[in-house]
N, C-alpha and C positions, 0 to 999 in steps of 0.2 A: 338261282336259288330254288330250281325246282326240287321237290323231294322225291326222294327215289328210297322206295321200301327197304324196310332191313333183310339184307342177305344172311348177315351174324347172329343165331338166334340162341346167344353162349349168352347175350344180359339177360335175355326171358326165362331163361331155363336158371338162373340164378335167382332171382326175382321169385321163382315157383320156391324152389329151395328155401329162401327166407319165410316164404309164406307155411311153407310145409314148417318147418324150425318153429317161429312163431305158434299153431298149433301146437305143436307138440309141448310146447315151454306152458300155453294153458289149460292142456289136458292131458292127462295122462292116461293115453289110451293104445293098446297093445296094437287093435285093430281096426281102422278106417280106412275112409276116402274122402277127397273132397273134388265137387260135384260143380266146372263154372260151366254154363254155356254162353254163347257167344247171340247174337240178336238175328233178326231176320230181318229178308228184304218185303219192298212191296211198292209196287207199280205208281205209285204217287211220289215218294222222295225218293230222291239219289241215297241206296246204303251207307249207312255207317254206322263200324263195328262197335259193340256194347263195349264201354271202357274200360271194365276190369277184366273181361275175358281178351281185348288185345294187351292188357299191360301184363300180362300173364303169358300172353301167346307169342304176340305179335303177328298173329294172324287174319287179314283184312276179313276171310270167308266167311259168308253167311253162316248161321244154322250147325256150327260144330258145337258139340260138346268134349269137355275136359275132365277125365279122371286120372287125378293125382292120390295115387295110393301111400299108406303111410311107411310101407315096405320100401318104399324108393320107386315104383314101376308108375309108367305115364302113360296114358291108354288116349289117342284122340277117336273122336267119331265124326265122321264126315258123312253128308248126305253120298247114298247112292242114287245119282242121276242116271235117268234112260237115256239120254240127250246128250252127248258131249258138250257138258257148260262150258268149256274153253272157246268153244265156237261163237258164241255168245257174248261174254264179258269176262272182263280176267282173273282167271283162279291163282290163287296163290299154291295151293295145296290139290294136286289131281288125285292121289289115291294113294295105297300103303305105301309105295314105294319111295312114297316124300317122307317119310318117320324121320331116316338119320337129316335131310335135309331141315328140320325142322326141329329137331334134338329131341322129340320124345320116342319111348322105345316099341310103340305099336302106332300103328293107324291103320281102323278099323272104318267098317257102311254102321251108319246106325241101325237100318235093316232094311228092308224090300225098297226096289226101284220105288225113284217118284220120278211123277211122268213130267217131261219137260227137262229142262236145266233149270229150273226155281222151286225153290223147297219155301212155301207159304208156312206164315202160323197158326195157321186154321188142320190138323194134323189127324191122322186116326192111327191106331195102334202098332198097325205092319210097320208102319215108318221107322218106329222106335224098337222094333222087336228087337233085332241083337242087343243093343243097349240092355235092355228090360232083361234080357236073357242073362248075360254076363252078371247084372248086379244083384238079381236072384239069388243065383248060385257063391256069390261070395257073401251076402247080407246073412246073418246069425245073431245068434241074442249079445253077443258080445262085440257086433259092427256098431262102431259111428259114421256117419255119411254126415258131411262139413259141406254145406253151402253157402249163397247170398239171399239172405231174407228179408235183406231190410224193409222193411214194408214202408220206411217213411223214406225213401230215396225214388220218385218215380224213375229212376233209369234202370231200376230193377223191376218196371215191370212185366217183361218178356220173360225174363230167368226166373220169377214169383210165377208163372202162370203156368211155365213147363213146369216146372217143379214139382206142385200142382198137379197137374195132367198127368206126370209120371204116377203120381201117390197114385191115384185112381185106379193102376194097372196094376202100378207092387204095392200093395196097402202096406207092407213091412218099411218102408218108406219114413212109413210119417211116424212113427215110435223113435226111429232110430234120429232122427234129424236134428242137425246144430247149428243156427246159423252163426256163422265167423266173419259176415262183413264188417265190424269195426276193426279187427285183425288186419284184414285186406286194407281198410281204409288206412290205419295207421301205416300202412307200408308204403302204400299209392299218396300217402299226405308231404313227406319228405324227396324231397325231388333231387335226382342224382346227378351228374355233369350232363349227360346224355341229354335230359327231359329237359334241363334248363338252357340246352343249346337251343332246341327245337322253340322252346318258346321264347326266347331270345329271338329269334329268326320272326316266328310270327307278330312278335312285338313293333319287328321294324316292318314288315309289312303293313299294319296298322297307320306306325305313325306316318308311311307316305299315304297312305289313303284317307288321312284326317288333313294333309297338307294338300292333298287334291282338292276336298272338300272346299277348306277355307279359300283356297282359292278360285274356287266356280263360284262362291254366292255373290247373291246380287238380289236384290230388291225387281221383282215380279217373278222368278224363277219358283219353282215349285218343289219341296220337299222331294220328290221323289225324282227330280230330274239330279238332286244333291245326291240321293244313293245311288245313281245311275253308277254317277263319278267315282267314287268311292270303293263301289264294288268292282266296278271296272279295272280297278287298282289290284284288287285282290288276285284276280284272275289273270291279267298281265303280266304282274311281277312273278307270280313263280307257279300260276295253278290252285292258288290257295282260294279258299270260300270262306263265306263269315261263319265265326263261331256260332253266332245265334239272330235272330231278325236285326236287322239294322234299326236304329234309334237315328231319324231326324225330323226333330222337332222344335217347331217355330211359334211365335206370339206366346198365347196361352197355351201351347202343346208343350213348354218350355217348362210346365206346373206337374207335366204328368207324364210320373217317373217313368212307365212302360208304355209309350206312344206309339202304336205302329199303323196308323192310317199311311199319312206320308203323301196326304193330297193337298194339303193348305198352300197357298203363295205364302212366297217371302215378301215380309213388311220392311218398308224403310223405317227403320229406327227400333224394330225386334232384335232378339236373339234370338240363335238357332244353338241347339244343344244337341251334339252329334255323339253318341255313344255309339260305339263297333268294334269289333275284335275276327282280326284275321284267326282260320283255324291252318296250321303247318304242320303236318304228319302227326293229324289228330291233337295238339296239343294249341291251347287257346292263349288269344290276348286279350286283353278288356281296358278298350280306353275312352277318356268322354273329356271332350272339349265345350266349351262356350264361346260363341263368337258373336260378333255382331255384325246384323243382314249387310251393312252400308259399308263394312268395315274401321267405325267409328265407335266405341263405347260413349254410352250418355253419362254426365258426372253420378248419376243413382245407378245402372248398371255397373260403372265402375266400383262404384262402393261394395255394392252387391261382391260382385267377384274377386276383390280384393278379401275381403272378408272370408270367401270360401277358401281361396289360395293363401291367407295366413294359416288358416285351419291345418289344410292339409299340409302348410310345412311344417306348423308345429307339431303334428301327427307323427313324421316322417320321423321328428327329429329325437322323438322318447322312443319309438318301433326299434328295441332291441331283443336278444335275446330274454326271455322270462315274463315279458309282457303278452296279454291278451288281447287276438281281435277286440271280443267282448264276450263279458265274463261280467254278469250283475252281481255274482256274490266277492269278487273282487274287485267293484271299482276304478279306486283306484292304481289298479295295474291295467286297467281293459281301456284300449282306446278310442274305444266306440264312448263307454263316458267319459272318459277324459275331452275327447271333441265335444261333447254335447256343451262340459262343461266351459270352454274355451268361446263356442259359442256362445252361452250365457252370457257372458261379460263379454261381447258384443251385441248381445240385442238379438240375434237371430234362431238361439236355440229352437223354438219353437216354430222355424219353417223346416230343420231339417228332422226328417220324419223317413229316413233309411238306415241301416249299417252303416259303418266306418268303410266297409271292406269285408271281403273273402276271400278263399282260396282259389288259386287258380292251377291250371292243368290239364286232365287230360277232358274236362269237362270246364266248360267257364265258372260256375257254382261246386268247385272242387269238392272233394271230401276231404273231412277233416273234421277231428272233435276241437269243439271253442273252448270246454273247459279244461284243455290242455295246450300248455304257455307256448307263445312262437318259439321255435329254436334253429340253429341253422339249416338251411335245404327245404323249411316253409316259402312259397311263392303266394303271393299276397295280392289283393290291391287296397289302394285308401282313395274312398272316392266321397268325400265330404258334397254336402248342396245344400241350397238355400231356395227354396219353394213357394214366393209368394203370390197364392193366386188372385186377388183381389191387384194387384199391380200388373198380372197377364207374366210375370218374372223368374223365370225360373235359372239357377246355376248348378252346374257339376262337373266338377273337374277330378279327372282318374287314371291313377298312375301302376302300375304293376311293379313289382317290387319284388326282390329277392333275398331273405335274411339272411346274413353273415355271421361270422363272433361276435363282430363289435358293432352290427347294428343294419340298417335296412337298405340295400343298396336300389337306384330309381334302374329299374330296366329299360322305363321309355321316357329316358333324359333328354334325349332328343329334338323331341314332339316341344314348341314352342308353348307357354303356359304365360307369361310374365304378359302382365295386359298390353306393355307397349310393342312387346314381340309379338304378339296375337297379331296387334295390328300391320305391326310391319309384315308379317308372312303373307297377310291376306293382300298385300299390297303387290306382292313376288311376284 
């Protein structure tokens, strides 16, 4: 199941096409560009590509920028390295002569050598000159320049800072500027056969690494000898890495939604609440089991988690098309309150204290507007819990999901959930 990069860059170049179409359907403008860059490396994490500039691209490389003009022409910019970077780590894209390889109709240096094969975010102006040069000369009082600004999405913060940076050098920049991430958002929110392969794959990566899991624990072992296993899983089966820090959390760490010490012993007669998601050619899973250290539930943790497991199948089982994650001004269609309310009339509304669910893809915390209704090619999860800290008790169980016509299909069906199956897997 290893992944192997896209060679076929005839879906990205369709992908650009809807997004240019889109534009153009909310402005009527004779003349623009629109402006994504791609993220930079840095010596402390292993890279990985900004996600709207790979779902556009499909280009792993650091540090390119993209101009998609509204004429139809596609302009990439690539660092000019002094260094042969291919010596070093793998390029996808060496230089103009990748354009038709990569279906846009130029590739361009952004401007003067940078020394080394690594192009940092810390920048001065030579870098960017040809860039700066080209959009000079085509920016007028009758240019729009279409970028990503969302200021409330930190994974725009790289692309908000160049952005930024450029103003500084073309001050004609910031007059002319539109941001169009919910455009983009909307496009990256609906997920095509392609993307839901990929997280399909990373789905089932997940559930062997939760069935590792349950089956190492044991009462003196130590949270972090539990992700040892788990991630181990990742990396064996096909290469893949977690989507985002691993979640195992034991006693009272079982209360607290974003645990990541991961130093505690496991307690005879705790649970452990293992939230994780494999990432598979950049597209995530998000799943979270409860189990118990001894592999015995006590009759009050069973209560507990049966209660969170009626939730989420009552959840699963209204999750059709035209219903809301959640949506306060509609209620009753949002099934963040409809849970809450389900909860009520068991007693527990007031330990769960998160979402229902989000979207998922090319990021675990997907984009996507909530006050627009699921519909088919939305990828979801429902992950109901029950948080009681005064009893040390904590539950959550989380499923990924894919909406259909006629309603919510479970991606990671799989993955054992039913309390006496829990038991018996740990038992395997």
């Amino acid at each position: 199941m290893v992944f192997n990069p896209p060679t076929n860059f005839s879906l990205f170049k369709q992908r650009r096409k809807r997004f240019l179409e889109s534009i153009a359907q909310h402005h009527s403008i004779a003349k623009g560009v629109v402006i994504v860059s791609a993220g930079f490396e840095t010596e402390r994490y292993a890279f990985r590509q900004e996600s709207s500039f790979y779902y556009l691209t499909g280009i792993a490389d650091p540090a390119g920028v993209l101009c998609m003009y509204l004429d139809g022409r596609e302009v990439l910019y690539i660092p000019r390295f002094s260094t042969p970077r291919e010596q070093w780590v793998q390029v996808m894209v060496n230089g103009p002569e990748d354009a038709k390889k990569i279906e846009v109709d130029q590739i361009r240096y952004l401007g003067r050598d940078v020394p080394g094969y690594s192009f940092q975010p810390i920048f001065s102006r030579e870098k960017y000159e040809q860039l700066l040069g080209d959009l000079g000369m085509f920016i007028d009082d009758q240019t729009k320049v279409f970028t990503l600004l969302d200021r409330s999405n930190h994974g725009y913060f790289m692309q908000i800072n160049l952005y930024e940076r450029l103003q500084t050098w073309l001050p004609s920049l910031a007059r002319c500027s539109m941001d169009v991430s919910p455009l983009l958002h909307e496009e990256r929110r609906f997920k095509d056969e392609y993307e839901i392969d990929l997280i399909y794959k990373a789905v089932q990566i997940t559930n062997m690494a939760q069935q590792a899991a349950a089956t190492s624990l044991a009462p003196g072992k130590f949270e972090y000898e539990i992700q040892a296993a788990l991630e181990c899983v990742f990396t064996h089966v096909a290469g893949a890495s977690p989507a985002f820090p691993s979640i195992v959390a034991t006693g009272k760490n079982t209360t607290v939604l974003h645990y990541f010490q991961r130093n505690h012993k496991l307690n005879d007669g705790d649970l452990v609440v293992i939230d994780i998601g494999a990432e598979y050619g950049l597209y995530a899973a998000d799943l979270t089991r409860t189990y118990p250290v001894n592999g015995k539930f006590t009759p009050r943790q069973r209560e507990v988690y049966q209660a969170v497991l009626d939730t989420q199948t009552y959840v699963e089982s209204i999750a059709v098309p035209g219903m809301y994650l959640k949506n306060p001004k509609h209620p009753e269609q949002s099934l963040h309150h409809l849970a809450v309310k389900y909860l009520e009339q068991k007693g527990f509304a007031k330990y769960f204290c998160h979402g229902i669910g989000h979207y998922l893809g090319l990021d675990v915390h997907d984009v996507g507007d909530y006050n627009i209704p699921l519909q088919p090619g939305d990828v979801f999860t429902i992950e109901p819990g029950i948080y009681i800290g005064q009893e040390n008790l904590g539950v959550r169980i989380e499923d990924d999901y894919v909406m259909a016509d006629d309603g919510a299909v479970c991606l990671s069906f799989e993955l054992a959930k039913q309390p006496d199956d829990v038991e018996a897997m740990m038992q395997g």
